[in-house]
BALOMI-390229 format. One line per field, with one value per atom (N, C-alpha, C, CB): x, y, z; atom name. Coordinates in Angstrom, 2 decimals. Glycine has a CB too. Example, Ala and Ser with C-alpha at 12.3 -4.5 7.8 and 13.67 -1.06 7.14 Angstrom:
! BALOMI-390229
xx = 13.19_12.30_13.20_11.31_12.85_13.67_12.90_14.08
yy = -5.69_-4.50_-3.30_-4.47_-2.25_-1.06_0.03_-0.60
zz = 7.80_7.80_7.80_9.05_7.08_7.14_7.87_5.72
atom = N_CA_C_CB_N_CA_C_CB
***
This chain:
! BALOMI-390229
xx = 13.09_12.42_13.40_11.86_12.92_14.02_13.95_13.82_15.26_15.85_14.88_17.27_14.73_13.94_14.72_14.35_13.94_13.60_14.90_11.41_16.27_16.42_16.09_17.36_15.74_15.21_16.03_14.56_17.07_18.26_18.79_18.87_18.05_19.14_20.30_19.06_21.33_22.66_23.68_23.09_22.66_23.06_24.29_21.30_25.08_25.81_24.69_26.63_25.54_24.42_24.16_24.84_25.37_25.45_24.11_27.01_23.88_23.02_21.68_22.74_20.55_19.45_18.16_19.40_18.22_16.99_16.62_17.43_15.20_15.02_12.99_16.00_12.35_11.16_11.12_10.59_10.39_9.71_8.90_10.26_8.02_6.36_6.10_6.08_5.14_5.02_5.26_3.72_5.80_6.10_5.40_7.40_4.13_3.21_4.29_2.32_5.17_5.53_6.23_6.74_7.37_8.33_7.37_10.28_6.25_5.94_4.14_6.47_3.52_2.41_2.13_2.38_3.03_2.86_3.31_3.80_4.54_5.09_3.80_6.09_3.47_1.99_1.01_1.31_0.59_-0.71_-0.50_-1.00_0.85_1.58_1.69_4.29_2.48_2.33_1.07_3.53_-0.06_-1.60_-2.11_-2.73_-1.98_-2.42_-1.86_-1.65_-0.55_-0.36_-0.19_0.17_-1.11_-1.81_-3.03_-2.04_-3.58_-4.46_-6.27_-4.15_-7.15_-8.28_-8.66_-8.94_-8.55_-8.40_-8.21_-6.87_-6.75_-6.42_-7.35_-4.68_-7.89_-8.20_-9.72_-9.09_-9.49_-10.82_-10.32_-11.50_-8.74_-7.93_-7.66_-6.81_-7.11_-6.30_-7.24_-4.80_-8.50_-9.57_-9.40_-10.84_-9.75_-9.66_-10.93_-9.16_-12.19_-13.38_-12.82_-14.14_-11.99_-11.33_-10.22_-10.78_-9.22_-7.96_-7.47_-7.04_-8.26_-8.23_-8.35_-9.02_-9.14_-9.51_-8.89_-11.15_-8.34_-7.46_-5.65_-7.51_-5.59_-4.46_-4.42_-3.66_-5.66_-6.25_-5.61_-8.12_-6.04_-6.29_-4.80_-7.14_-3.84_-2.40_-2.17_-1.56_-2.15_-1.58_-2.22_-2.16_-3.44_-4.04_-3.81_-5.02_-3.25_-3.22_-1.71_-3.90_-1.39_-0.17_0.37_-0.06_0.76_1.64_2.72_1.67_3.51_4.81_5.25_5.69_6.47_6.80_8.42_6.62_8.40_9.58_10.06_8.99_11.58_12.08_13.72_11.75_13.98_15.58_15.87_16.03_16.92_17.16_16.15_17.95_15.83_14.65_13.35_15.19_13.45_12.47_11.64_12.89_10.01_9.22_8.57_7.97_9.27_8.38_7.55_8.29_6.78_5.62_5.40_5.79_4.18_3.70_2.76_2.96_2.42_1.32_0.64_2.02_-0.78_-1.88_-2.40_-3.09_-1.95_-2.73_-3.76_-2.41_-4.60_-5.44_-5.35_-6.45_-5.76_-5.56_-6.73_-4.76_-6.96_-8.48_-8.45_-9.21_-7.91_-7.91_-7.33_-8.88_-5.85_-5.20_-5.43_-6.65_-6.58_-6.73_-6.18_-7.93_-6.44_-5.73_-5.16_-7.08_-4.39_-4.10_-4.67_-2.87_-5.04_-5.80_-5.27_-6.98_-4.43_-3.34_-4.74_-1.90_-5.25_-5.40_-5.54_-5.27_-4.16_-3.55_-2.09_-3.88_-1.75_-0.21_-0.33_0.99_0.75_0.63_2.57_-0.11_3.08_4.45_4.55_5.51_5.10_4.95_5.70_5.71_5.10_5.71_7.01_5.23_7.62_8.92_9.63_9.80_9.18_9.44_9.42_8.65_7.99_8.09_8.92_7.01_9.04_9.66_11.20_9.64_11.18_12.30_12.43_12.47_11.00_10.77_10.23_12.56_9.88_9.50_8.02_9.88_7.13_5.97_6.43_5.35_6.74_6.76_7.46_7.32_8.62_9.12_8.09_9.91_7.37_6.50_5.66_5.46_4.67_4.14_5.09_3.67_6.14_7.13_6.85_9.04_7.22_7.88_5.84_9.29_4.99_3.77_3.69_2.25_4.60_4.66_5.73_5.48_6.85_7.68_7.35_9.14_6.98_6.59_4.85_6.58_4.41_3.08_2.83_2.24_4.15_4.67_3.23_6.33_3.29_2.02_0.48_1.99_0.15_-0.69_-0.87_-0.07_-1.97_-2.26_-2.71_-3.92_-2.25_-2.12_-3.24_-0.57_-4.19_-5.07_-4.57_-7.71_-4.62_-4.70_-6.02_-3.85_-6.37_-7.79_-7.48_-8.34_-7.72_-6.93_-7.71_-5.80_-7.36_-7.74_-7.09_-7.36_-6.09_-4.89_-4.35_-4.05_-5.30_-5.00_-3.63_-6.30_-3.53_-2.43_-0.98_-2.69_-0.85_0.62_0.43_0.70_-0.74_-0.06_-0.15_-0.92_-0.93_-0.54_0.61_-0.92_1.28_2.82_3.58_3.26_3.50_4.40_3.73_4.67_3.23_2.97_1.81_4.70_0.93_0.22_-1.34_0.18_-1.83_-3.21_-3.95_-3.58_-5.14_-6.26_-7.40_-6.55_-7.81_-8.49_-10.02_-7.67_-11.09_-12.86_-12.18_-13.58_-13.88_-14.08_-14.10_-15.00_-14.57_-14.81_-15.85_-13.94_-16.55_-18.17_-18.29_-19.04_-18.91_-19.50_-20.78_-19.70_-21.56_-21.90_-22.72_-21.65_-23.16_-23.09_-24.84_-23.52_-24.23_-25.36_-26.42_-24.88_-26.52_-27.63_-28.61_-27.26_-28.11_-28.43_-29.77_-26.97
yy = 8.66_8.08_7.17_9.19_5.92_5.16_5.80_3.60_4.97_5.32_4.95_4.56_5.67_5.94_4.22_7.88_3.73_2.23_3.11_1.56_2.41_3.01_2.69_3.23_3.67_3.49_3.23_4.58_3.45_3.14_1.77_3.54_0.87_-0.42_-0.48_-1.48_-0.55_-0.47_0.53_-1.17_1.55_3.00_3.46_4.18_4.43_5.08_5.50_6.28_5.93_5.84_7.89_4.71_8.40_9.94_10.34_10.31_9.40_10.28_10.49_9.48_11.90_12.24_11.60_13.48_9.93_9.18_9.17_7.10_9.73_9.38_9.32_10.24_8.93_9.25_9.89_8.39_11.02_11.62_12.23_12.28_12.96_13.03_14.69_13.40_14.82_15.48_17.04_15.10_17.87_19.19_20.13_19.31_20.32_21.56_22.24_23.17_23.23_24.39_23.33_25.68_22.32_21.84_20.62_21.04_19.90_18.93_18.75_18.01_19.68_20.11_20.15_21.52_20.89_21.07_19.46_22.45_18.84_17.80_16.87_17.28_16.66_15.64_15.83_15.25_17.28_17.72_17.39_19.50_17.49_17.52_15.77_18.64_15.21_13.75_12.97_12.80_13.67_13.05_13.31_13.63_14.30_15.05_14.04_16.76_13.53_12.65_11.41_12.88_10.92_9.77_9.36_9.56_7.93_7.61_8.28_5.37_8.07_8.37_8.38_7.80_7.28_6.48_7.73_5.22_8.60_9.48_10.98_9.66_10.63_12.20_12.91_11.90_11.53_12.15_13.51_10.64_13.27_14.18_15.02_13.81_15.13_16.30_17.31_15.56_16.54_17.47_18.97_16.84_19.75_21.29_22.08_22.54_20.95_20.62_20.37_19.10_19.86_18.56_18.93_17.30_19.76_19.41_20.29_19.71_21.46_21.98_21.31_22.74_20.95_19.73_18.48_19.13_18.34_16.94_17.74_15.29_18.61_19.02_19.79_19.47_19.87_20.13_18.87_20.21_17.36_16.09_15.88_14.94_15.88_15.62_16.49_15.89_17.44_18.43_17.71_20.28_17.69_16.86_15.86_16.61_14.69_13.55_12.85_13.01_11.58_11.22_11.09_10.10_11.87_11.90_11.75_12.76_10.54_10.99_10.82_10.36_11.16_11.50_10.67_12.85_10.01_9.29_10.27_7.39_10.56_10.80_10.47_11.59_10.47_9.93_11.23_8.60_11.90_12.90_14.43_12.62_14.75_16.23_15.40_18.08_14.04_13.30_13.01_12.13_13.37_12.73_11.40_13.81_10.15_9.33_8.26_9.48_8.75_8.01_8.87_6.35_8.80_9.38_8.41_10.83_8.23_7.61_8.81_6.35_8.44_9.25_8.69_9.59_8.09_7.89_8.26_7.19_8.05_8.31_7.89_8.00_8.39_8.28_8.33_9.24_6.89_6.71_6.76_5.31_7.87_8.42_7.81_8.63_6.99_6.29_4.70_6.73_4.25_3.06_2.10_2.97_2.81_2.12_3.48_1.11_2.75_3.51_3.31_3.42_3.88_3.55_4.16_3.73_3.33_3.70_3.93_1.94_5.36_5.66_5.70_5.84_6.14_6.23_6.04_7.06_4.74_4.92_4.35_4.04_5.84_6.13_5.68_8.00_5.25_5.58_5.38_4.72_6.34_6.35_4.81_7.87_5.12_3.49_3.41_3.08_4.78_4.02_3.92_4.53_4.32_3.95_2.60_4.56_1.92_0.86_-0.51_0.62_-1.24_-2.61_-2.24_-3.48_-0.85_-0.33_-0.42_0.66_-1.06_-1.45_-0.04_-1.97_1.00_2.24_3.12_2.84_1.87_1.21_0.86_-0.14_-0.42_-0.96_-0.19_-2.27_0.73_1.79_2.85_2.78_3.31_4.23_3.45_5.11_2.24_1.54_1.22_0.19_1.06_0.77_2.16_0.79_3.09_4.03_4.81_5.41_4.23_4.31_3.13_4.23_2.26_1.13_1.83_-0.82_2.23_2.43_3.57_2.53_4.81_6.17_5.94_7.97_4.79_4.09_2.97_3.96_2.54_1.10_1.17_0.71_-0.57_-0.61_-0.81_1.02_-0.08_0.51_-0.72_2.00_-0.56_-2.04_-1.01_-3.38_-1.36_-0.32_-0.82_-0.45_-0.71_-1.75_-0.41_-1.77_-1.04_-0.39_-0.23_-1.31_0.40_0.74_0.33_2.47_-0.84_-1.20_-1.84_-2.30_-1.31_-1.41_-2.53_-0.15_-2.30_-3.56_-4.32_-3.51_-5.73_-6.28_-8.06_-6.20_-7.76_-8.52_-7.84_-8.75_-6.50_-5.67_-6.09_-3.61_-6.03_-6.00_-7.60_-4.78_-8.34_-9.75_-10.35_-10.23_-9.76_-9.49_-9.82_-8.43_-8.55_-8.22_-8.81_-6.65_-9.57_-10.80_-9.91_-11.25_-9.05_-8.80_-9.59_-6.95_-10.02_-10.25_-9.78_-10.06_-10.43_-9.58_-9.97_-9.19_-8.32_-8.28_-7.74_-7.40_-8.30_-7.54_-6.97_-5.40_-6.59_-5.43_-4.69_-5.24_-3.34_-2.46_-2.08_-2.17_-1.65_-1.14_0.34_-1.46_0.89_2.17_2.25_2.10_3.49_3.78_4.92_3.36_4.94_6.25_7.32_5.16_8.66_9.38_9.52_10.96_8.54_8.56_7.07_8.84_6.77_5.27_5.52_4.65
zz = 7.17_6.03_5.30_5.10_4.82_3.92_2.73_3.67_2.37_1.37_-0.34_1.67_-1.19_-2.36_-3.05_-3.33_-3.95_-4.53_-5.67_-5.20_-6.36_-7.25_-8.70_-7.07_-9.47_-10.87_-12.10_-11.17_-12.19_-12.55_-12.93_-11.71_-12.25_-11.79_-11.86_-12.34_-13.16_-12.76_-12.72_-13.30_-13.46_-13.84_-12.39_-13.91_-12.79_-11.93_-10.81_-12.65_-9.32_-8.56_-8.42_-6.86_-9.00_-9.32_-10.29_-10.20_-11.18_-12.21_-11.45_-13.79_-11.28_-10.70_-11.14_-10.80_-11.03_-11.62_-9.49_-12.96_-9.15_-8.29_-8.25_-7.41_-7.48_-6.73_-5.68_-6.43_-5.72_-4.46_-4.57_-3.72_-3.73_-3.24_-4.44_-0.70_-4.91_-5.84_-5.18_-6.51_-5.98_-5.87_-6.77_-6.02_-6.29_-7.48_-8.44_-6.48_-7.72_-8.50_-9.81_-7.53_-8.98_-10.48_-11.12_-10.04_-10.86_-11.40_-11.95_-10.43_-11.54_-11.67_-13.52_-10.79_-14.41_-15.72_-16.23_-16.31_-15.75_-16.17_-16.56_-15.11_-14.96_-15.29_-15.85_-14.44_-16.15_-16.90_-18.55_-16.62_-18.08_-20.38_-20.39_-20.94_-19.15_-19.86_-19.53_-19.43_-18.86_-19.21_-20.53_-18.29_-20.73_-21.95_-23.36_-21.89_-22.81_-23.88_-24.41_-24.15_-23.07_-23.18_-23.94_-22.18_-23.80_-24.81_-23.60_-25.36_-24.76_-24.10_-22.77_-24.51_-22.28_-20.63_-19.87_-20.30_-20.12_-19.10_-19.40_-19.12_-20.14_-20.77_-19.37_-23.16_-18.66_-17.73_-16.65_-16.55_-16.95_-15.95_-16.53_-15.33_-17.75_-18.28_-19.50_-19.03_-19.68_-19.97_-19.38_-19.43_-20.72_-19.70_-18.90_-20.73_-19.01_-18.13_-16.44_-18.82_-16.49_-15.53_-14.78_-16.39_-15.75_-15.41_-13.95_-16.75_-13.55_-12.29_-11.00_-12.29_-11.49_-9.92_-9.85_-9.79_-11.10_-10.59_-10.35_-12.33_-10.68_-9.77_-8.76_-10.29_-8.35_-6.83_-6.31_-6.59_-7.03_-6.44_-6.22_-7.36_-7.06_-7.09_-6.04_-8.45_-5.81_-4.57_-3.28_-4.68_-2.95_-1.69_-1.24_-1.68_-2.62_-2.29_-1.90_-3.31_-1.73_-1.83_-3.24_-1.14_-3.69_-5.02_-5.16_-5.60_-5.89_-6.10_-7.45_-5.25_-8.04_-8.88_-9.33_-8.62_-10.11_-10.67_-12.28_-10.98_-11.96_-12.73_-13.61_-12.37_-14.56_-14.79_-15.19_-16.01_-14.72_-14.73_-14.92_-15.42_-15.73_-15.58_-16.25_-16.82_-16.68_-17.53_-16.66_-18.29_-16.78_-15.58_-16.17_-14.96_-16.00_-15.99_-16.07_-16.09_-14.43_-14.04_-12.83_-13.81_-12.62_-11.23_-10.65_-11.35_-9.32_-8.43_-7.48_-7.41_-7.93_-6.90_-5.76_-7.53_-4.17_-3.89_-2.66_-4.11_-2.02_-0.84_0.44_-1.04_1.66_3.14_3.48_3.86_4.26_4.41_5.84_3.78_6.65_7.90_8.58_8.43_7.94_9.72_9.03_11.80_8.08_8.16_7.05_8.34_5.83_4.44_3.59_3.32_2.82_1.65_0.24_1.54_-0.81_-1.53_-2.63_-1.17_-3.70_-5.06_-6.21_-5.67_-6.61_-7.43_-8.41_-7.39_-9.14_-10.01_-10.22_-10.24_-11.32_-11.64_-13.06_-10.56_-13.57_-14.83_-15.08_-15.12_-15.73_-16.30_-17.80_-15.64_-18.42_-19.81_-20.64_-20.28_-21.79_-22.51_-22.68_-24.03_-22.94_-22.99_-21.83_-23.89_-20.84_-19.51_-19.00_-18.82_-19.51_-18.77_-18.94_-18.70_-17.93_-17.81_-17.25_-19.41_-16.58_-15.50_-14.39_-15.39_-13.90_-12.10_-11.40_-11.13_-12.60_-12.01_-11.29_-12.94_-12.49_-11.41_-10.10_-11.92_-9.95_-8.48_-7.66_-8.31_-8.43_-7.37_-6.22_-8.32_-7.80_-6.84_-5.79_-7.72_-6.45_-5.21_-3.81_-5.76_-4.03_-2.82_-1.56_-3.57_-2.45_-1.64_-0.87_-3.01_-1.41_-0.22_0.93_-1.01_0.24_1.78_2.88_1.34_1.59_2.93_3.66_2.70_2.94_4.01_4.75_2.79_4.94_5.62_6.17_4.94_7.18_7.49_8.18_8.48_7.97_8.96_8.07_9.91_7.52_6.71_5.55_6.20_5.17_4.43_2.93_5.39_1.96_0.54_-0.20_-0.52_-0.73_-1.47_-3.57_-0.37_-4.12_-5.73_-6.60_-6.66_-6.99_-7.48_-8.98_-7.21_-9.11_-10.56_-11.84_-10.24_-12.87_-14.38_-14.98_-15.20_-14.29_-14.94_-14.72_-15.29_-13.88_-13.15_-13.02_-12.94_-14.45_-14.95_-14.73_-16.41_-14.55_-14.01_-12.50_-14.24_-11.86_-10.49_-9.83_-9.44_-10.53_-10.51_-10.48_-11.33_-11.43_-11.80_-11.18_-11.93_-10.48_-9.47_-8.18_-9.41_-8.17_-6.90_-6.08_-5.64_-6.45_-5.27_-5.74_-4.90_-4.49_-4.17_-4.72_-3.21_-5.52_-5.47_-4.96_-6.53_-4.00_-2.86_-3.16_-1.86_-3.21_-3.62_-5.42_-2.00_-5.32_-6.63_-6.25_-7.52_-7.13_-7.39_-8.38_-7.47_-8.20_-8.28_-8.50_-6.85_-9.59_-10.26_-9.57_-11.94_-9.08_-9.16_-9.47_-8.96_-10.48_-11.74_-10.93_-14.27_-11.07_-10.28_-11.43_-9.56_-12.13_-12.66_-12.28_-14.14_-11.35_-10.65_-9.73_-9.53
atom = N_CA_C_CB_N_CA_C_CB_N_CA_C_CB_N_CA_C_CB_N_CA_C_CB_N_CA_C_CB_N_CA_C_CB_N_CA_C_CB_N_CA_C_CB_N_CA_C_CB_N_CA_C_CB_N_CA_C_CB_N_CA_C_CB_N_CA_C_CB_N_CA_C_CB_N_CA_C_CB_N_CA_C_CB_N_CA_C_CB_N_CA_C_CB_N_CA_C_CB_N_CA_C_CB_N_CA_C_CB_N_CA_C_CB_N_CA_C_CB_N_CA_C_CB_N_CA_C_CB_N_CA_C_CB_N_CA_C_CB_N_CA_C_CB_N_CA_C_CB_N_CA_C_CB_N_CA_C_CB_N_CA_C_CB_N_CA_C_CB_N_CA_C_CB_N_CA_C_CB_N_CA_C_CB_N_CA_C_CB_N_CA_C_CB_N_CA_C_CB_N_CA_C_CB_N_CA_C_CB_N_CA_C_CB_N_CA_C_CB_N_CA_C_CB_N_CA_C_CB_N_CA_C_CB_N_CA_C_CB_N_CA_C_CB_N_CA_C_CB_N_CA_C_CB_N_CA_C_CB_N_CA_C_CB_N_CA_C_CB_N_CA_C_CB_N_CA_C_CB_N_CA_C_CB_N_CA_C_CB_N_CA_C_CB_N_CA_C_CB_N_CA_C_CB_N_CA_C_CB_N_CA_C_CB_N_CA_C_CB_N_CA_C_CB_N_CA_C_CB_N_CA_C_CB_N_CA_C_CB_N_CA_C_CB_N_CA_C_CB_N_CA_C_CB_N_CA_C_CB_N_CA_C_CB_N_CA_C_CB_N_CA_C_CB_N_CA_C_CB_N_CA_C_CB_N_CA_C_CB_N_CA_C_CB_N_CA_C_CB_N_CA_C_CB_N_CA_C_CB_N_CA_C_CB_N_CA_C_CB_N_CA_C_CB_N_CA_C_CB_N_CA_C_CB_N_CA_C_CB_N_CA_C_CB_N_CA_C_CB_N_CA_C_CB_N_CA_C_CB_N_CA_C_CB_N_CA_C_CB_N_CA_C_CB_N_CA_C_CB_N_CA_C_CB_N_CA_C_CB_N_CA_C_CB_N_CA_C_CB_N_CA_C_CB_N_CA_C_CB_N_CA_C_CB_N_CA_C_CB_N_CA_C_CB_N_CA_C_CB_N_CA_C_CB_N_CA_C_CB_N_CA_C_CB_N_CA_C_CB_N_CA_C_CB_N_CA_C_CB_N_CA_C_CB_N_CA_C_CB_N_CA_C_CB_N_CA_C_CB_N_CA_C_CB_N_CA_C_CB_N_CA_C_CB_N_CA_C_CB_N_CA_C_CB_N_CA_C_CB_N_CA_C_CB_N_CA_C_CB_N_CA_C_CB_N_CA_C_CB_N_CA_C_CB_N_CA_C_CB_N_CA_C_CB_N_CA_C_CB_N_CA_C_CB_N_CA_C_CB_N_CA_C_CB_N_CA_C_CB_N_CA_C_CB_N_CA_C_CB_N_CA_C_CB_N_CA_C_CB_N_CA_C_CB_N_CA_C_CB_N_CA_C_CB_N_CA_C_CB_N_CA_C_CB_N_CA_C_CB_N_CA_C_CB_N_CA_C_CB_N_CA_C_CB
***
């Protein structure tokens, strides 16, 4: 497997700022507490209606987890569409996190552990990933089961 995107930029390369694939037992509460303390948007997850089955979803899915030392943060959720695409979810990194490259880290590290594999992002925010130079590919379409 290559080597993890570092989060750090110039930081010593000793200090434990790294990404990797989510770990229930140590990171399971991390993400439930920093959804929880997000704005409305996230609350569809960390609802206590909700919040079981979406860490069903984090455990099933490709998850990983960015941290600077025991600090979590940002995480990415994403999906395996059997062999054919990958499909980015969710990526959350907190505010004072951002503008560290710790977004694009996590997106990296589903290209690199899925060479080959064409990544599409299920995205809200389509001015961040513009950004960062990617394409945008179709919509995305609701359809509500009351349809």
């Amino acid at each position: 497997m290559a080597d993890r995107p570092n989060i750090a930029g110039n930081r010593d390369s000793e200090i434990k700022d790294l990404i990797r694939r989510y770990i229930k037992e140590i990171d399971q509460e991390k993400v439930m507490q920093m959804l929880a303390e997000q704005s409305q948007e996230w609350e569809c997850y960390s609802a206590a209606v909700v919040s079981g089955k979406y860490q069903t979803a984090l455990e099933s899915s490709i998850t990983y987890v960015a941290y600077e030392g025991d600090f979590l943060c940002g995480y990415s959720r994403s999906l395996d569409d059997c062999g054919f695409y990958i499909y980015v979810c969710d990526l959350l990194v907190r505010p004072e996190c951002r503008g560290r490259n710790i977004g694009r880290g996590l997106l990296q590290c589903v290209s690199i552990d899925y060479p080959g594999r064409t990544v599409y992002v299920m995205s809200d925010e389509d001015g961040y990933y513009q950004k960062l130079g990617f394409r945008k590919e179709g919509s995305v379409f609701e359809i509500s089961s009351n349809s």
